[in-house]
C-alpha positions in Angstrom: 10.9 17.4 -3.2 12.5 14.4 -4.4 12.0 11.3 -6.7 13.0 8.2 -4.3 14.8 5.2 -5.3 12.4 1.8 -5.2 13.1 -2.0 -5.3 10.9 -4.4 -6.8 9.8 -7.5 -4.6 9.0 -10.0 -6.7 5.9 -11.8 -4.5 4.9 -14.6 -6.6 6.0 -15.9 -10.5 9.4 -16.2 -9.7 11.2 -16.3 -13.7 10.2 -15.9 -17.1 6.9 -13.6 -17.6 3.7 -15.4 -18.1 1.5 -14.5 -20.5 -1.9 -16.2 -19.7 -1.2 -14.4 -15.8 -2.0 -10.3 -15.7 0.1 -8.0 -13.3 -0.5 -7.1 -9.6 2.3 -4.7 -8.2 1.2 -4.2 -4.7 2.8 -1.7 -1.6 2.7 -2.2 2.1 2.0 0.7 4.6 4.5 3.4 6.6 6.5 1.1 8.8 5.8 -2.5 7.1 7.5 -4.1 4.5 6.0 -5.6 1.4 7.1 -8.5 1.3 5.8 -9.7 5.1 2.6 -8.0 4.6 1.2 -9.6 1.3 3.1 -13.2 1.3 -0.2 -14.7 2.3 -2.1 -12.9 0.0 0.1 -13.1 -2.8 0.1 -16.9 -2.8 -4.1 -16.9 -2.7 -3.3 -14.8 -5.8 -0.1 -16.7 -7.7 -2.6 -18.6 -10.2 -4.2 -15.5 -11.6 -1.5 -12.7 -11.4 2.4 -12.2 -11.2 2.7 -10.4 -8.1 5.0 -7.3 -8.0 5.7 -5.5 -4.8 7.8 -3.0 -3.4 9.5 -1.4 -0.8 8.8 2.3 1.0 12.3 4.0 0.8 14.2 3.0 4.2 11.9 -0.4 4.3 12.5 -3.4 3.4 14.9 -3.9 0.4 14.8 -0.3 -0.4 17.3 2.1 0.2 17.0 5.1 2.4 16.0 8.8 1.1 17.1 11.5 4.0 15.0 14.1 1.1 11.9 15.7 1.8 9.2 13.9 -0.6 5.4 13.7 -1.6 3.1 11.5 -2.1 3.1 12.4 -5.7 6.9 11.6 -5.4 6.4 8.1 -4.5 3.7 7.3 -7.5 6.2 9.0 -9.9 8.6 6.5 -8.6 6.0 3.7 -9.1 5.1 4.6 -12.1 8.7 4.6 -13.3 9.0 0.9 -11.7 5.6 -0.3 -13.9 7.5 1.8 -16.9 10.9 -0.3 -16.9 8.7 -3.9 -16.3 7.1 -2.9 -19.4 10.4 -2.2 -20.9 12.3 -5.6 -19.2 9.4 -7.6 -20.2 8.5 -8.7 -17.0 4.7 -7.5 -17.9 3.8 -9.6 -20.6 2.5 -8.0 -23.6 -1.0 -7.6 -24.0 -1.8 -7.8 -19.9 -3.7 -6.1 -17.9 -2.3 -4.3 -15.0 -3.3 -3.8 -11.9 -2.5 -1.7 -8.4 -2.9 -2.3 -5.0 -1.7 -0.3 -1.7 -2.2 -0.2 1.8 -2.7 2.9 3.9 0.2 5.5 2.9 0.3 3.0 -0.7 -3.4 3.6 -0.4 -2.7 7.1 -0.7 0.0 6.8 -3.5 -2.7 4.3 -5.2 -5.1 7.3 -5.5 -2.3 9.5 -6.6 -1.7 6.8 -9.3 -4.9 7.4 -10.3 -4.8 10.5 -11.0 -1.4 11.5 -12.1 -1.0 7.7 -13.9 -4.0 6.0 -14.9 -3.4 5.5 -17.9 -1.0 2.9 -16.5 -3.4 0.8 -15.2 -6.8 -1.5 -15.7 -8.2 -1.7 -12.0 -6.6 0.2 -8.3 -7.1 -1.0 -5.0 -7.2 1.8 -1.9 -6.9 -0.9 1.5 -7.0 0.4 4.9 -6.3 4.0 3.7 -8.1 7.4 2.6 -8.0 10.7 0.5 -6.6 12.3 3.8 -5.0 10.5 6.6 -4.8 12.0 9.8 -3.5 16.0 10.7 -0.6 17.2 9.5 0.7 18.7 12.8 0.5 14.9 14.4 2.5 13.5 11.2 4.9 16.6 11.9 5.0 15.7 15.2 5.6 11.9 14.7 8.3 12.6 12.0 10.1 15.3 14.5 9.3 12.2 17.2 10.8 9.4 15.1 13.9 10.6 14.2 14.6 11.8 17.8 13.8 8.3 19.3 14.3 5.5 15.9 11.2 3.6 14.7 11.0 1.1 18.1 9.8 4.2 19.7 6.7 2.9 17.2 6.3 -0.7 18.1 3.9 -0.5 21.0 1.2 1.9 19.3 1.5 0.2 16.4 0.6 -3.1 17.3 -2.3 -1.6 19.2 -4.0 0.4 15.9 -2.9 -2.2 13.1 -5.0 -5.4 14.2 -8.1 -6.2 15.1 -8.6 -7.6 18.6 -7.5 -11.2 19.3 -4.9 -11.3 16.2 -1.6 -11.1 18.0 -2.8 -13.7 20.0 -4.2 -16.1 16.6 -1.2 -15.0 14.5 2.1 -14.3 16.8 4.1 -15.4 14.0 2.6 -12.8 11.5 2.1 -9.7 13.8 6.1 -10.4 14.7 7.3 -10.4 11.3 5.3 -7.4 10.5 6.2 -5.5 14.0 10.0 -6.5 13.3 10.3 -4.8 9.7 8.8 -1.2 11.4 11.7 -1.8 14.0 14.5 -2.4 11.7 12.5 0.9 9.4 15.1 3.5 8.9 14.3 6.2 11.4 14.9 9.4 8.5 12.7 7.8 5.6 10.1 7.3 8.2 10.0 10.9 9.4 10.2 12.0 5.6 7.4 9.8 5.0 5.7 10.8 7.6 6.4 14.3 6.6 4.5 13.4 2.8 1.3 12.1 4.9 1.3 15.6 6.4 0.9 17.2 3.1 -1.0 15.0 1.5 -4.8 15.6 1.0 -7.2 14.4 -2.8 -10.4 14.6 -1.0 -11.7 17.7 -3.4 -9.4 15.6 -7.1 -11.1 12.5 -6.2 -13.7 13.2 -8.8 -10.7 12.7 -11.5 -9.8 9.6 -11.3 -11.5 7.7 -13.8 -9.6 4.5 -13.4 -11.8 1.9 -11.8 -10.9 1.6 -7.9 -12.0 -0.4 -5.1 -11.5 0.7 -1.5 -11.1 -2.5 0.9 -11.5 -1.3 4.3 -11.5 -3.4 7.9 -14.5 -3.2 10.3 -12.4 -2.0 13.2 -9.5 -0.4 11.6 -9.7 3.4 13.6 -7.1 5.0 11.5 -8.8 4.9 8.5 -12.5 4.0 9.1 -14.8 2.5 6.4 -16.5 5.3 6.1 -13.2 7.1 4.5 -13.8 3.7 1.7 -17.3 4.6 1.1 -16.3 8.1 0.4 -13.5 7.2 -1.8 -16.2 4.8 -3.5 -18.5 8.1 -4.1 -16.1 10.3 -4.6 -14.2 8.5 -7.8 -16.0 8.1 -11.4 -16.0 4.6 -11.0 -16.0 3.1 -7.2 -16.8 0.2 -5.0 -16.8 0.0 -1.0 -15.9 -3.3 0.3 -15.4 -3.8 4.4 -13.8 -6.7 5.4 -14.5 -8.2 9.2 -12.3 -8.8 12.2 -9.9 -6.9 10.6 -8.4 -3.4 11.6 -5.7 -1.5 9.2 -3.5 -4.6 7.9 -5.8 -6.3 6.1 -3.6 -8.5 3.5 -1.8 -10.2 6.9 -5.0 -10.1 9.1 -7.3 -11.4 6.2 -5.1 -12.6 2.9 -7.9 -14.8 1.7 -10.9 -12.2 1.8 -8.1 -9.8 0.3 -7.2 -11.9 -2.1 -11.0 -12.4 -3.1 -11.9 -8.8 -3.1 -9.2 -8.2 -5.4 -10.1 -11.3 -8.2 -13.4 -10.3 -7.7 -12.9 -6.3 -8.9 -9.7 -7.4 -11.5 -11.3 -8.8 -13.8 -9.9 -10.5 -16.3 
């Protein structure tokens, strides 16, 4: 396994570091890039937190990684990003820090948790769970993928990630979003996709003693609200939170109730 290469996206807070703002460094899901999934949200959030994001390897602005990795791979590399922000001084001094991820981020959030708490005040699980999916159907999709390139996604994609009637409300959005998995590089999806397949906390949970919330949609059928609730149980200090009308995207389909959910559990 290997330790990817990430960029930073800075989301909101553009220049010097604030020190009356604390720190939100947020990740988008397999297929999505950061930056068009959390712009909406990020702006609800600008006046309380400097919004970091970044980029999946082969999304986005970061580069691609042809190496098999892990789950625990990608929060190393995470944690090394929060690491040289300290060191830059892009995170003030004295502010708290926060982390939230969607769906496969969802997953690196809990591995966060438990292999780097100590890194942060408050983590947000979205749209995600301890274990997503089989490992044979990730196989298969990774095998799949870098046959056939990330288009090959597009259609079933925009059929699991929104709730019914938002491509029609929000062409703009589900475009943007739809175009980044298309432009995805086809081997870092399949090596992601490969990480899913071996990725499974449901029995560590209990370890994490960083406070988390788990944000899930009402209709998201990849990861249900009932994988939130058992998150919720499952850590020493959990909340459930289930957002309507919204399926497994939830800072596009929803950026205001995100947005709330997350001032609401960072407190300052």
């Amino acid at each position: 396994m290997s330790t990817p290469e990430i960029t930073a996206v800075r989301l909101s807070g553009e220049g010097e570091a604030t020190p009356e703002k604390d720190v939100l460094f947020v990740g988008a899901g397999l297929g999505t890039g950061v930056h068009a999934l959390w712009s909406e949200a990020a702006t609800e959030l600008a006046d309380r937190f400097q919004v970091i994001g970044w980029d999946l390897p082969g999304h986005g602005q970061s580069p691609a990684h042809n190496e098999p990795t892990s789950v625990e791979d990608l929060a190393n590399a995470v944690a090394d990003l929060v690491t040289a922000q300290h060191a830059a001084g892009t995170i003030p001094h004295g502010a708290k820090v926060y982390y939230a991820g969607v769906s496969i981020n969802g997953a690196v959030a809990l591995q966060l948790g438990l292999d780097h708490g100590d890194l942060f005040d408050g983590i947000a699980v979205i749209c995600s769970a301890a274990k997503i999916g089989e490992p044979d159907a990730w196989n298969e999709r990774a095998a799949f993928v870098e046959k056939s390139g990330t288009p090959s996604q597009v259609e079933g994609s925009a059929q699991r990630w929104f709730a019914p009637g938002f491509l029609e409300k929000h062409p703009e959005r589900s475009t943007r979003l739809l175009h980044t998995l298309q432009e995805a590089d086809r081997f870092s999806y399949a090596r992601l996709c490969e990480a899913l397949a071996g990725f499974d906390v449901r029995e560590r949970l209990g370890e994490i003693s960083t406070p988390i919330v788990a944000i899930h949609g009402a209709d998201d059928a990849v990861c249900t609200p009932e994988t939130g609730e058992q998150i919720a149980a499952g850590v020493q200090q959990g909340t459930a939170v289930v957002l309507q009308q919204v399926a497994h995207q939830a800072p596009i389909e929803d950026p205001e109730g995100t947005a709330r959910i997350l001032q609401e559990n960072f407190s300052a």
